[in-house]
C-alpha positions in Angstrom: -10.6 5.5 -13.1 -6.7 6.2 -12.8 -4.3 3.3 -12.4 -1.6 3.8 -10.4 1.9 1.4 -9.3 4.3 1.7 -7.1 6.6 -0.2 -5.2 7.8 -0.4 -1.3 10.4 -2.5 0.4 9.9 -5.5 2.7 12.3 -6.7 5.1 14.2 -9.8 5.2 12.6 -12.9 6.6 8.5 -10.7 7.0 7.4 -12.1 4.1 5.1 -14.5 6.0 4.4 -11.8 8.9 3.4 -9.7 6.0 0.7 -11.5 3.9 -0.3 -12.6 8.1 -1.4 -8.6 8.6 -2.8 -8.5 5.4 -4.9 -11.6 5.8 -5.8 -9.8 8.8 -6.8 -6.1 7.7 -8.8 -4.2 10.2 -12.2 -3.9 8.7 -11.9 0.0 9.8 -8.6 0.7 7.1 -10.2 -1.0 4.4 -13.9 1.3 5.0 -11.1 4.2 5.1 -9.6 2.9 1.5 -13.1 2.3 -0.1 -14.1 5.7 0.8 -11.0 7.5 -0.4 -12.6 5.7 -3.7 -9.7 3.6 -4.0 -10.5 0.0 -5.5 -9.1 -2.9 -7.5 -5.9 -2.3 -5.1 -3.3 -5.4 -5.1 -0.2 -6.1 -3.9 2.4 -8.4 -5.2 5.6 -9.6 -3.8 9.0 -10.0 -5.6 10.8 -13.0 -3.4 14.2 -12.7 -4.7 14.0 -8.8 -3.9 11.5 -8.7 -1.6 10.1 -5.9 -3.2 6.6 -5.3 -3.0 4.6 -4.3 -6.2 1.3 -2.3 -5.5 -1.4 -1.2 -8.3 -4.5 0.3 -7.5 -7.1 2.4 -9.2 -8.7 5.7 -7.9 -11.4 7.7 -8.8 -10.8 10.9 -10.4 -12.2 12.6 -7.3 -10.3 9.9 -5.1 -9.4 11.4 -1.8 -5.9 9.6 -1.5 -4.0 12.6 -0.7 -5.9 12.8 2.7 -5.3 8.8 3.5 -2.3 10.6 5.9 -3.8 12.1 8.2 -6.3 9.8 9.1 -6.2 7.7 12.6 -6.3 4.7 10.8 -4.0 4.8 8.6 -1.4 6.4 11.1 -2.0 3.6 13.3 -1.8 1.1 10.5 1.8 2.6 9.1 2.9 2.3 13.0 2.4 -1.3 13.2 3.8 -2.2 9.9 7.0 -0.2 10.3 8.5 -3.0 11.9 8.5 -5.1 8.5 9.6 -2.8 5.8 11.1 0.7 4.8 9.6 3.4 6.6 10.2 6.9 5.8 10.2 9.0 9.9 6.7 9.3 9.8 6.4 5.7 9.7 4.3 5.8 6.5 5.8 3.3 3.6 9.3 4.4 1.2 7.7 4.3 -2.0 8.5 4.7 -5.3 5.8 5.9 -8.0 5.9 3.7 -11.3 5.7 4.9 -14.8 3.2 3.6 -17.1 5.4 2.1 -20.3 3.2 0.1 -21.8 -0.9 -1.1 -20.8 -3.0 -3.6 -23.1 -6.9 -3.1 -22.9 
């Protein structure tokens, strides 16, 4: 398994409207996640900043990479672009974190 962080931006005042979606995930993204072998995914939010820390972790075989194209996950994007960064395809700004330091 690979770990994997990375952080997106949340707009002001969403922070309830945001943990609300995710309260409320449709059953069909998550199937979509799990078989991309993605697990162990979390997302934390930084209030003063309001930005949002993710960390997964993926298979080596993970099928990530294809998570754009699906239906879904288009559809998902489109109704959370009203709440944070977007880049024009609607899908999340994000920024890739580098591992500096990781106790087993």
């Amino acid at each position: 398994m690979e770990k994997i962080a990375f952080v997106m931006q949340l707009k002001a005042g969403c922070e309830a409207e945001y943990k609300k979606r995710h309260d409320e995930i449709w059953p069909e993204l998550v199937e979509e996640l799990k078989s991309a072998e993605i697990e162990d995914y979390s997302i934390y939010l930084h209030r003063d900043t309001l930005q949002l820390f993710a960390v997964l972790k993926r298979a080596e075989n993970h099928g990530m990479d294809n998570l754009p194209q699906r239906a879904v996950m288009q559809k998902w994007w489109a109704y959370m672009a009203d709440i944070m960064d977007t880049e024009t395809d609607k899908s999340p700004k994000t920024t890739q974190l580098q591992t500096v330091f990781h106790l087993d």
